[in-house]
BALOBA-1460 file (C-alpha; in Angstrom, 3 decimals):
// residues 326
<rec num="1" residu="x" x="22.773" y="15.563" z="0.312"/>
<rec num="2" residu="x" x="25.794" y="14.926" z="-1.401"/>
<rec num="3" residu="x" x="26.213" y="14.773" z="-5.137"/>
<rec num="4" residu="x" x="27.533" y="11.796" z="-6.919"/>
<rec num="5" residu="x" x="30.864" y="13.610" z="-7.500"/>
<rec num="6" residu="x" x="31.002" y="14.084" z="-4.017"/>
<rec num="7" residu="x" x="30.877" y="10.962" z="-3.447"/>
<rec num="8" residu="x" x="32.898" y="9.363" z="-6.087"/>
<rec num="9" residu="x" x="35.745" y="11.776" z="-4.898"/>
<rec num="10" residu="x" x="35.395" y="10.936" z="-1.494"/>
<rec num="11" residu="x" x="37.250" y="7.726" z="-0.198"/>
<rec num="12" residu="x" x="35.888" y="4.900" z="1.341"/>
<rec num="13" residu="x" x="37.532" y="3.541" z="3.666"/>
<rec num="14" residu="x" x="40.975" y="5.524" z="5.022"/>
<rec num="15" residu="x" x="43.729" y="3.091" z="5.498"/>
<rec num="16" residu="x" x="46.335" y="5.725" z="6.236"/>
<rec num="17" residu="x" x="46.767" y="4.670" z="9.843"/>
<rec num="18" residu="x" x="49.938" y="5.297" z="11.911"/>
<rec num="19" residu="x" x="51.684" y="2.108" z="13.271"/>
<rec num="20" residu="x" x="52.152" y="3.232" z="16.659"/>
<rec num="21" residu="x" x="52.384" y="0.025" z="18.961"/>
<rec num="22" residu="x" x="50.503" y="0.759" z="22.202"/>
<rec num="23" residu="x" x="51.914" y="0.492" z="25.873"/>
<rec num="24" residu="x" x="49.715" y="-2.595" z="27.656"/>
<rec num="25" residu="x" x="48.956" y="-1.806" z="31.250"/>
<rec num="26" residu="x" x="50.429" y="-4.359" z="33.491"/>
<rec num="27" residu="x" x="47.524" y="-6.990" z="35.246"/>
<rec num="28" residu="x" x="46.330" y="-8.840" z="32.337"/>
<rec num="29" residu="x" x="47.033" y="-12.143" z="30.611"/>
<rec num="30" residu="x" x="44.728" y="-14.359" z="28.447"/>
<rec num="31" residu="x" x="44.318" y="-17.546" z="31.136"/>
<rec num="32" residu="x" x="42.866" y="-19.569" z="28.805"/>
<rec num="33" residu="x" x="42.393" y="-19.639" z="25.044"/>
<rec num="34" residu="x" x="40.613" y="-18.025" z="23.153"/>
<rec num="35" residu="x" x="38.037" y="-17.311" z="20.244"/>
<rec num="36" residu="x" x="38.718" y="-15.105" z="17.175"/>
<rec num="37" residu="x" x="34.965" y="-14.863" z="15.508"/>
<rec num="38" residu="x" x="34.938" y="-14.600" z="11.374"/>
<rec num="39" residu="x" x="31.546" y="-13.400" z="10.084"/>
<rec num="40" residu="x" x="32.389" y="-15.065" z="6.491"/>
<rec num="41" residu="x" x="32.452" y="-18.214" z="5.437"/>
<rec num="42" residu="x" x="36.112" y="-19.903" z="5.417"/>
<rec num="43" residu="x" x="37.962" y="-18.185" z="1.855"/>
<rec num="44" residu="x" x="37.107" y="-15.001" z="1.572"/>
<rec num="45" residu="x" x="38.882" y="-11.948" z="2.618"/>
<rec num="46" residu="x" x="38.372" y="-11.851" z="6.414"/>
<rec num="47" residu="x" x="39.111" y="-15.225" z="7.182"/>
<rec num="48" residu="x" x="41.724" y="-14.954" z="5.214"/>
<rec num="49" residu="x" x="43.754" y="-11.766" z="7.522"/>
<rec num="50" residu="x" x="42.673" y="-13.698" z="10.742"/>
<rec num="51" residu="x" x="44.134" y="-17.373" z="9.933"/>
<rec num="52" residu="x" x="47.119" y="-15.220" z="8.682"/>
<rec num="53" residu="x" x="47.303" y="-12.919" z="12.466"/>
<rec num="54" residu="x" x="46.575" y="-15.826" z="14.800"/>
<rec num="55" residu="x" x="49.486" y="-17.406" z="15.114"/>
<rec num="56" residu="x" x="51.598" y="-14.449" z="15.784"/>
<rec num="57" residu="x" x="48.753" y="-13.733" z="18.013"/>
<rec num="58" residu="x" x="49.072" y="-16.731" z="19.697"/>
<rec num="59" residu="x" x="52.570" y="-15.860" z="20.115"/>
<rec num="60" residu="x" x="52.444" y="-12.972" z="21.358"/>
<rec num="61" residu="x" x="49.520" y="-13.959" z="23.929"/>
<rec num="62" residu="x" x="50.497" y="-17.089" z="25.467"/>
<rec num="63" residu="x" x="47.008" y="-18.847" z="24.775"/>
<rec num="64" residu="x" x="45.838" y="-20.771" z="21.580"/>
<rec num="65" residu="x" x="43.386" y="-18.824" z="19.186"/>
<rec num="66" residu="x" x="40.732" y="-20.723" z="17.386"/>
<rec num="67" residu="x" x="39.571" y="-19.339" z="14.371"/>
<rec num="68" residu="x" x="35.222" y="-20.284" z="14.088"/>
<rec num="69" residu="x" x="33.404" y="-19.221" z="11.449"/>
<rec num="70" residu="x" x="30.197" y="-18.187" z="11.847"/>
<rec num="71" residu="x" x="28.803" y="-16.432" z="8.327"/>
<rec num="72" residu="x" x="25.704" y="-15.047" z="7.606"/>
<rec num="73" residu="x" x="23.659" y="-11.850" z="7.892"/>
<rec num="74" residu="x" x="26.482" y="-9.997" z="5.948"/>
<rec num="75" residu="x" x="29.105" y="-10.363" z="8.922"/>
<rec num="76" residu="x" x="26.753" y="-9.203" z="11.548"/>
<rec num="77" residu="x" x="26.010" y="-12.753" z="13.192"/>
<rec num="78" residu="x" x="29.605" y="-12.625" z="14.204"/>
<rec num="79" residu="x" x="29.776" y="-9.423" z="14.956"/>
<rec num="80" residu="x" x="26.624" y="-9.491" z="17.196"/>
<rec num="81" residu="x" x="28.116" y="-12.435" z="18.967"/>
<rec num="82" residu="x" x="31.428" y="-11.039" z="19.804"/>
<rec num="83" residu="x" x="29.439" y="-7.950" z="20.911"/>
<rec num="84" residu="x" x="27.516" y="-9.823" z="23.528"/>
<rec num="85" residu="x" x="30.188" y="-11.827" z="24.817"/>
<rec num="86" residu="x" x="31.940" y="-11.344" z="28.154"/>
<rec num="87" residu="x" x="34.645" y="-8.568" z="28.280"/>
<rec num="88" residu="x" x="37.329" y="-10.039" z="29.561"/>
<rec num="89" residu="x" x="39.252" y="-10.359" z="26.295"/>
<rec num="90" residu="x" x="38.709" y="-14.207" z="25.829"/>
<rec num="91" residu="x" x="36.714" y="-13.880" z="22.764"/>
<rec num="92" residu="x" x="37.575" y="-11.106" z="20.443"/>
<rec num="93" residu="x" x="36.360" y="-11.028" z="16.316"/>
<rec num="94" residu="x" x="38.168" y="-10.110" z="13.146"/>
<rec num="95" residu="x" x="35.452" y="-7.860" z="11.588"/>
<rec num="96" residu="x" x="34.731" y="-5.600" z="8.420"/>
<rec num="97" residu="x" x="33.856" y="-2.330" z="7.625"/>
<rec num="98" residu="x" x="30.450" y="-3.697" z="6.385"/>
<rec num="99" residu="x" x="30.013" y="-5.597" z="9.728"/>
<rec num="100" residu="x" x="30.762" y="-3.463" z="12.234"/>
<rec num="101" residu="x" x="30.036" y="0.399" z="10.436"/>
<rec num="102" residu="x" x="27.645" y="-0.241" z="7.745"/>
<rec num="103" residu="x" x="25.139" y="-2.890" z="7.587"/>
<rec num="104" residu="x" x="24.063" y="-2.975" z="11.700"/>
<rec num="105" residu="x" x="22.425" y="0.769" z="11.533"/>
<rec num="106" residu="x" x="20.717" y="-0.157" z="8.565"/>
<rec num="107" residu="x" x="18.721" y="-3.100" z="9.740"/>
<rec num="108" residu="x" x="14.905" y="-2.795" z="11.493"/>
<rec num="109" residu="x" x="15.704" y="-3.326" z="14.145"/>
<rec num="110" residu="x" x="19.487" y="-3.028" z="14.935"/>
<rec num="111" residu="x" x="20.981" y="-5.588" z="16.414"/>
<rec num="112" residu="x" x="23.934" y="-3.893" z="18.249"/>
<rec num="113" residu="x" x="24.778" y="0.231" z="18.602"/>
<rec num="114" residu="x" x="27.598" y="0.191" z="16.562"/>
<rec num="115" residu="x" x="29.221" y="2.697" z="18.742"/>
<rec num="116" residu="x" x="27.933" y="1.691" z="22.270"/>
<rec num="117" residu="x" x="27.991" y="-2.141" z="21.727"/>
<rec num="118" residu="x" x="31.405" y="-2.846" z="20.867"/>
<rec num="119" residu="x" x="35.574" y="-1.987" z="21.323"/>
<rec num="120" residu="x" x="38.199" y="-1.444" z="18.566"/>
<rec num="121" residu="x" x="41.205" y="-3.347" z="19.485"/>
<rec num="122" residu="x" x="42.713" y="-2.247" z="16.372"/>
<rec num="123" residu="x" x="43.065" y="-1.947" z="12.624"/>
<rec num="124" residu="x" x="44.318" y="-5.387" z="10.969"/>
<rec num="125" residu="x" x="44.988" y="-4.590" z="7.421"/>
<rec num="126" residu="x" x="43.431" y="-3.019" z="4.318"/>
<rec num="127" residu="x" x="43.026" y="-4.274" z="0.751"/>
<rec num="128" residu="x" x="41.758" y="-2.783" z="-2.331"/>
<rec num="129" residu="x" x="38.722" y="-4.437" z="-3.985"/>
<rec num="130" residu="x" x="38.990" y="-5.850" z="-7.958"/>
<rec num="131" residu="x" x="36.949" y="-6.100" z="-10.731"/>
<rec num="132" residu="x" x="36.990" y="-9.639" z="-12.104"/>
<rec num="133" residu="x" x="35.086" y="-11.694" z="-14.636"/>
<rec num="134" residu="x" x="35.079" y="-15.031" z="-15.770"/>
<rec num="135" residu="x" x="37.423" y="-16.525" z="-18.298"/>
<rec num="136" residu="x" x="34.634" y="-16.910" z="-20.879"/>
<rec num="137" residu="x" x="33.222" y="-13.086" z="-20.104"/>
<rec num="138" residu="x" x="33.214" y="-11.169" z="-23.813"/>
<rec num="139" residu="x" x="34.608" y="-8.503" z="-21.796"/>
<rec num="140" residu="x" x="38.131" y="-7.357" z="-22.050"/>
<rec num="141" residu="x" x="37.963" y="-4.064" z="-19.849"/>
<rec num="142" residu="x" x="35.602" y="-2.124" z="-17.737"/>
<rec num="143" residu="x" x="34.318" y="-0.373" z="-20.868"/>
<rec num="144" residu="x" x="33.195" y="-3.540" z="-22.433"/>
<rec num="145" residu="x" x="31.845" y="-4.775" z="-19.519"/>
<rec num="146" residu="x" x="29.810" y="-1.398" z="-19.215"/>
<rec num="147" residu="x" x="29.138" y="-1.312" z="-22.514"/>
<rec num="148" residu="x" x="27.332" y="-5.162" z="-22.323"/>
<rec num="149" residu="x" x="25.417" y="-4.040" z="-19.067"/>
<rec num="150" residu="x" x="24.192" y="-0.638" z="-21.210"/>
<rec num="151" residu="x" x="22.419" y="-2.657" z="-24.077"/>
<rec num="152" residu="x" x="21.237" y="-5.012" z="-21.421"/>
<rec num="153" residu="x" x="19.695" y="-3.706" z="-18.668"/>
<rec num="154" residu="x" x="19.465" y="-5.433" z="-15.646"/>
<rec num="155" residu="x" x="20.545" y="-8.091" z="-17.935"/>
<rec num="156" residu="x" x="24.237" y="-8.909" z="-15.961"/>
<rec num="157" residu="x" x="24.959" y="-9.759" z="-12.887"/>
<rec num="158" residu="x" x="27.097" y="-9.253" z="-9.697"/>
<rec num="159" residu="x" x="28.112" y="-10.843" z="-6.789"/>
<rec num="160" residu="x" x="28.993" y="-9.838" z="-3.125"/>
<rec num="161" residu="x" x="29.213" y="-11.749" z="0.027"/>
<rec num="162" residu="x" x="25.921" y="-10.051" z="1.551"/>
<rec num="163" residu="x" x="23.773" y="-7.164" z="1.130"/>
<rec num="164" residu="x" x="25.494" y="-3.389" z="2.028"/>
<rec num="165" residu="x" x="28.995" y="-5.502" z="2.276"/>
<rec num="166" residu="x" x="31.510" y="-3.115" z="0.350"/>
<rec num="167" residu="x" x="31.023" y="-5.461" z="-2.595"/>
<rec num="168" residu="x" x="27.692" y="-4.538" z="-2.987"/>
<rec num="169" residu="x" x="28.317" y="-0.734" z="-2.481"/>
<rec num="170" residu="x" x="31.193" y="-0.710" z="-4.492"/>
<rec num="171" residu="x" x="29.182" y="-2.106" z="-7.425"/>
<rec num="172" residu="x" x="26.483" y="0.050" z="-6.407"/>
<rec num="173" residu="x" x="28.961" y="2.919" z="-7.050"/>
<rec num="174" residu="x" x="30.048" y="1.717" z="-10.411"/>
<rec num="175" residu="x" x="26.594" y="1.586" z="-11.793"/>
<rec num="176" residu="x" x="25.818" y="4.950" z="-10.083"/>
<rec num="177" residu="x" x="28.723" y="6.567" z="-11.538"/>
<rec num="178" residu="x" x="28.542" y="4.520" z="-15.312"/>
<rec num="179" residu="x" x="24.625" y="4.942" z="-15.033"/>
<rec num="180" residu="x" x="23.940" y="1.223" z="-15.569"/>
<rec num="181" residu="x" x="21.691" y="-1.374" z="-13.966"/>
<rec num="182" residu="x" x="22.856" y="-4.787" z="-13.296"/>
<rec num="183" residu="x" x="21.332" y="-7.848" z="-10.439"/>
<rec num="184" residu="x" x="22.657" y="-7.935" z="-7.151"/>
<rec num="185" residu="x" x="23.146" y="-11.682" z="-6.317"/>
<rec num="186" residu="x" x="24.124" y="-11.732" z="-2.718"/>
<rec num="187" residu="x" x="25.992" y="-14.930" z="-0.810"/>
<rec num="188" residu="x" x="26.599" y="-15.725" z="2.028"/>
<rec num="189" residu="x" x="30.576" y="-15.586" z="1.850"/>
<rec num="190" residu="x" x="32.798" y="-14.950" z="-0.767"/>
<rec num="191" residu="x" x="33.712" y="-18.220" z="-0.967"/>
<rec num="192" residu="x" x="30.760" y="-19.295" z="-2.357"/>
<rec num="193" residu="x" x="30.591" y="-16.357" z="-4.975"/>
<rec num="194" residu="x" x="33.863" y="-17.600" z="-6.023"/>
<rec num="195" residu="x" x="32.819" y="-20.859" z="-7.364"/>
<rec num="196" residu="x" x="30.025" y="-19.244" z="-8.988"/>
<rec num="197" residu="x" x="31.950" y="-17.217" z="-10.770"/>
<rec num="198" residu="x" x="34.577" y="-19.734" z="-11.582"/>
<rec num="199" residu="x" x="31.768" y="-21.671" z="-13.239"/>
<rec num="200" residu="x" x="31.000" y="-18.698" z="-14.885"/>
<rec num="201" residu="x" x="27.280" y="-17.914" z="-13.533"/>
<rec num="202" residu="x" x="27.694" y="-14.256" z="-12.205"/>
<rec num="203" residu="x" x="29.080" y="-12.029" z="-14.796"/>
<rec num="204" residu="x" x="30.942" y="-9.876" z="-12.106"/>
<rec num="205" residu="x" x="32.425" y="-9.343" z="-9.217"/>
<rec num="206" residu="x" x="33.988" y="-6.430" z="-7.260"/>
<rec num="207" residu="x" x="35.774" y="-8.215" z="-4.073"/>
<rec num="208" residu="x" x="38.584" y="-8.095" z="-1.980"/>
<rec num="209" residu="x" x="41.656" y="-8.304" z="-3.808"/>
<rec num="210" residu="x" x="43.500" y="-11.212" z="-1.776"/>
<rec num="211" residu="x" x="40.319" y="-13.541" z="-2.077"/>
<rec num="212" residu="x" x="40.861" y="-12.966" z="-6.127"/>
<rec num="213" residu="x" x="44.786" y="-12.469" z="-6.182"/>
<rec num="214" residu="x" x="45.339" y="-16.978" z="-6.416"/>
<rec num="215" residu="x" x="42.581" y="-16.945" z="-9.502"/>
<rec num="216" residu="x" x="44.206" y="-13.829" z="-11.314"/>
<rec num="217" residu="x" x="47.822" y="-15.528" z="-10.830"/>
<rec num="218" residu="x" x="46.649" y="-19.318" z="-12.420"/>
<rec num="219" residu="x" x="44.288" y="-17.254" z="-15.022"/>
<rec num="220" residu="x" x="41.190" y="-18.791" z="-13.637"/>
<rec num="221" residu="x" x="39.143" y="-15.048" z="-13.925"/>
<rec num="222" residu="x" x="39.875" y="-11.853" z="-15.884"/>
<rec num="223" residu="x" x="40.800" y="-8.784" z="-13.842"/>
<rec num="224" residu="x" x="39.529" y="-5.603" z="-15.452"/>
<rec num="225" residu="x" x="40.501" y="-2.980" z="-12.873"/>
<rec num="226" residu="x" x="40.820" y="-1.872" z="-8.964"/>
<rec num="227" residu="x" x="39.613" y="0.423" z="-7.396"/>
<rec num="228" residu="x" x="42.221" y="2.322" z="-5.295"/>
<rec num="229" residu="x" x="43.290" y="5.680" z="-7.002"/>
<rec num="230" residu="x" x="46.062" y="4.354" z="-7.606"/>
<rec num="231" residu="x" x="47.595" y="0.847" z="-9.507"/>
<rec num="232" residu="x" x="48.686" y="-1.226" z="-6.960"/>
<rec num="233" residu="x" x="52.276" y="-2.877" z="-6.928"/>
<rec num="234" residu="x" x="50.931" y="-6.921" z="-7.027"/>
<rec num="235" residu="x" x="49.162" y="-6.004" z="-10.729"/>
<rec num="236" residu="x" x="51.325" y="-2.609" z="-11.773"/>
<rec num="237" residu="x" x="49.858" y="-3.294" z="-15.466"/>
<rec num="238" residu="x" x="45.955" y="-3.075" z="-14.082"/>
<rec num="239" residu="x" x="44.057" y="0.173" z="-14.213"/>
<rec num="240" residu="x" x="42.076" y="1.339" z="-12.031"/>
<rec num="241" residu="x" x="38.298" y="2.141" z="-12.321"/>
<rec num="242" residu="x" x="39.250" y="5.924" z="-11.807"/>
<rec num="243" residu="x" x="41.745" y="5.453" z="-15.063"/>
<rec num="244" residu="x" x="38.935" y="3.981" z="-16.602"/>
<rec num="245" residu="x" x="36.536" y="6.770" z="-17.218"/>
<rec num="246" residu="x" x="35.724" y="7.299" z="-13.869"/>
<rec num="247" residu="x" x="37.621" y="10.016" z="-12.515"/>
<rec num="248" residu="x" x="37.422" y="10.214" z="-8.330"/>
<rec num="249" residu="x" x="36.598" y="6.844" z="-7.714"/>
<rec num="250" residu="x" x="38.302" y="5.159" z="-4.254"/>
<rec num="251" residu="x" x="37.004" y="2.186" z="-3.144"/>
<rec num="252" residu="x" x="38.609" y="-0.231" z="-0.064"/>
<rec num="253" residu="x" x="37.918" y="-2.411" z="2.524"/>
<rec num="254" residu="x" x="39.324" y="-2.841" z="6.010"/>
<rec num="255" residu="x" x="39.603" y="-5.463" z="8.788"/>
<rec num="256" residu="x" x="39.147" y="-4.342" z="12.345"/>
<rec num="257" residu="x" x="40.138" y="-6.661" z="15.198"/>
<rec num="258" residu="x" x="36.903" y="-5.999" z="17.775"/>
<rec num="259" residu="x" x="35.722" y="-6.878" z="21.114"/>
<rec num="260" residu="x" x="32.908" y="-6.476" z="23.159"/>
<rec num="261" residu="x" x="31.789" y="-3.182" z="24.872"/>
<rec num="262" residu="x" x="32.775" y="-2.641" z="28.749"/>
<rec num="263" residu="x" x="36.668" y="-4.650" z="27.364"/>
<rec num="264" residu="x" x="38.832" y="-3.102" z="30.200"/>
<rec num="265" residu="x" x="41.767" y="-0.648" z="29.263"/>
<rec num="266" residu="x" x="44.150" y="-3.152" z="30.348"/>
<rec num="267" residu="x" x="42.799" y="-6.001" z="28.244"/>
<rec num="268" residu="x" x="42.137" y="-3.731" z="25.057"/>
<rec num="269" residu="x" x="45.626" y="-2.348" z="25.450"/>
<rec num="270" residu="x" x="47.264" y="-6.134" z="25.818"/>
<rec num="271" residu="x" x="45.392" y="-7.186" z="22.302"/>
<rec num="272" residu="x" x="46.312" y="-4.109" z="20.536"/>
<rec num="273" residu="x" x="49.937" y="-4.570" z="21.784"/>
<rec num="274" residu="x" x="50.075" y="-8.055" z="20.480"/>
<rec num="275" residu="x" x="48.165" y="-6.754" z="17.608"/>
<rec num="276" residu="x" x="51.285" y="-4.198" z="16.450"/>
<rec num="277" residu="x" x="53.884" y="-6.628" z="17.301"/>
<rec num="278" residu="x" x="52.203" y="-9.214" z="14.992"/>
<rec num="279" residu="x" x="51.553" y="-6.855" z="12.365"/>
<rec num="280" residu="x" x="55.476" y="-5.936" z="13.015"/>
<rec num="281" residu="x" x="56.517" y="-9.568" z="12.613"/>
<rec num="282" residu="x" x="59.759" y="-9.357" z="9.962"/>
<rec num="283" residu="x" x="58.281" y="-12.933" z="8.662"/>
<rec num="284" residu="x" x="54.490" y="-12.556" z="8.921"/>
<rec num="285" residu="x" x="54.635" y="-8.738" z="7.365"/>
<rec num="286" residu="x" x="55.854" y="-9.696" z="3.709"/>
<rec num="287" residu="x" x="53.382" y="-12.811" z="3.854"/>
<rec num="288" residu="x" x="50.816" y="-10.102" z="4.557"/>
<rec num="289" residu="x" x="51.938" y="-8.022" z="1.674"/>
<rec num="290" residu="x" x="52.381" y="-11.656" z="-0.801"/>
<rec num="291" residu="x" x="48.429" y="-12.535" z="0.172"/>
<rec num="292" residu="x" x="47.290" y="-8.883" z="-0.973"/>
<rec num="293" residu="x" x="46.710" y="-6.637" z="2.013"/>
<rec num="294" residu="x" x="48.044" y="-3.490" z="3.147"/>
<rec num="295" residu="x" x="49.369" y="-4.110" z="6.738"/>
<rec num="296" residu="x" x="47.479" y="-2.412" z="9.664"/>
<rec num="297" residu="x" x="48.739" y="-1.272" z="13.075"/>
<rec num="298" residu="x" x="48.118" y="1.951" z="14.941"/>
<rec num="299" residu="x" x="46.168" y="2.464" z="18.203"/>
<rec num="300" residu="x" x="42.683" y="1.097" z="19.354"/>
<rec num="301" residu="x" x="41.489" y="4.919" z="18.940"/>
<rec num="302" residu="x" x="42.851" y="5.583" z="15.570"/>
<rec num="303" residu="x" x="40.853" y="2.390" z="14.641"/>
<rec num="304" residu="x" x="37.546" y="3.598" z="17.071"/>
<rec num="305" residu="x" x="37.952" y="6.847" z="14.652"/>
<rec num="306" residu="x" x="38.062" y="4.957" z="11.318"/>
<rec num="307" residu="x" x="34.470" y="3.080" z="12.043"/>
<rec num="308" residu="x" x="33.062" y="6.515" z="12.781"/>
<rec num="309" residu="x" x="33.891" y="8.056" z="9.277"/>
<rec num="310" residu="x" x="33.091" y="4.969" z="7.489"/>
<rec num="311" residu="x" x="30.073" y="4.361" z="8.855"/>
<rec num="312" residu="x" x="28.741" y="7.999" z="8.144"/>
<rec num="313" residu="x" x="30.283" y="7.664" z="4.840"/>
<rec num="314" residu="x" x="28.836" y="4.231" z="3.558"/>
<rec num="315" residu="x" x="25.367" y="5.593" z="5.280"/>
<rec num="316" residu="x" x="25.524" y="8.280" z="2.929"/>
<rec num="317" residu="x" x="25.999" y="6.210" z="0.181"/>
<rec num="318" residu="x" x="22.911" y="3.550" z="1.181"/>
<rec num="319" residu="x" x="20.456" y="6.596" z="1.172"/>
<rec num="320" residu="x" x="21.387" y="8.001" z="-2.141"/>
<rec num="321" residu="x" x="21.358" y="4.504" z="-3.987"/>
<rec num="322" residu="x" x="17.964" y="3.446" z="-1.835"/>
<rec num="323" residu="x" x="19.619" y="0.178" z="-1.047"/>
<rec num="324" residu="x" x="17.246" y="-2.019" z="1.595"/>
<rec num="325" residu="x" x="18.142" y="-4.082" z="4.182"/>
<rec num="326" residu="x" x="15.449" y="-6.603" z="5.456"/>
């Protein structure tokens, strides 16, 4: 079993990914439009990346996208439904590495084969999560925030959009690595953690860095730290969680466009064309990069390779911190 170093030193989530735009076999078109399915309610991080890709999308496709939330079940309601619907590349879903590699093998029973049951089309972006806590928080830094949750045990809380989402396991990592106990408050979509933590109830929260950038910008939440091993260029002045007294840690999230199992080579070749080209867009790629995310691209099997390593990697991690999904 792998030690906690181990895992602290061992990334997350890989967003290295060559953009490599793929060929599309001739003999398929969209011929009517089509659904993109978000497993999160409207706000948070993945509805965010697939509002941004549609219309470029759209472009690129001929057919008009319509973006339908359906949250719940930490992403898998969506991601179950795009699973089972037909494969003929009408109704595709912007997904998660909790959605689609994590949280489904963990459930009693399953509700989809994470490898059998559904097709990368192709990596969207990547983002780096962030520590934030509300204005009124006595906590300037990590450290005092660690420092509160040591004399209180159990005594803080945090937020996440659903249980084993990379919220929750990121947070789970923190308190692994700064031996500390805090409440898991779990939502339904980050949207709806936001408020809470705007009103200052939750005490803090480790999300996706675009769904926080807007409330770090207009001082509406204190950022402590990220968790990339590196600062990133939106917040240069912001440590990271590694710089903080935990040495190793790498913690990000990525967004996987997905369709059904049995999705023809043509039609998964057409989406991840128009996928790359999007993703390519001289316009759309800098409002990618303004919002918070690290740009995507590369080949439906680069992206088929990513949810395998994840998902052995974040199962790892749910057996060592005895995290249950019901």
């Amino acid at each position: 079993m792998p030690t906690r170093r181990s895992l602290l030193a061992t990334p997350l989530a890989l967003p290295a990914l060559r953009t490599r735009p793929a060929c599309a076999q001739p003999g398929w078109e969209p011929s009517r439009p089509i659904t993109m399915l978000v497993g999160f309610a409207p706000g948070g991080g993945t509805d965010i990346i697939a509002r941004l890709l549609a219309p470029a999308l759209q472009a690129a496709l001929g057919q008009g996208i319509a973006v339908e939330n359906r949250p719940g079940a930490s992403g898998t309601i969506a991601a179950l439904a795009g699973s089972r619907a037909a494969p003929d590349g009408h109704v595709v879903y912007m997904s998660t590495v909790s959605a689609s590699a994590v949280v489904p093998p963990q459930m009693t029973p399953p509700p989809f084969d994470i490898h059998r049951d559904q097709a990368a089309i192709g990596l969207a972006a990547t983002v780096p999560l962030v520590a934030v806590v509300p204005t009124t928080s006595p906590a300037r830094d990590l450290g005092g925030l660690i420092a509160r949750a040591r004399e209180n045990p159990g005594g803080l809380n945090y937020s996440s959009s659903g249980v084993a989402t990379q919220q929750h396991l990121a947070a789970e990592l923190l308190s692994m690595a700064a031996g500390i106990r805090m409440t898991h408050v779990p939502f339904r979509g980050t949207g709806q953690a936001v408020n809470e933590i705007l009103a200052g109830r939750i005490d803090l929260a480790i999300d996706t860095f675009p769904t926080y950038l807007p409330h770090i910008r207009a001082e509406r939440v204190r950022a402590l730290a990220t968790t990339m091993p590196e600062r990133i260029d939106w917040l240069p002045d912001l440590p990271t969680v590694a710089e903080s007294g935990f040495p190793g840690f790498d913690a990000n999230v990525w967004y996987m466009l997905m369709g059904p199992a049995g999705l023809p080579a043509p039609v998964r070749m057409r989406w991840n064309a128009a996928l790359n080209t999007a993703l390519a867009d001289p316009v759309l790629r800098p409002r990618i990069r303004d919002a918070g995310f690290i740009p995507g691209g590369g080949s439906s099997e680069d992206a088929a390779a990513l949810l395998a390593r994840d998902a052995e990697r974040y199962g790892t991690l749910i057996r060592q911190a005895g995290i249950r999904i019901e």
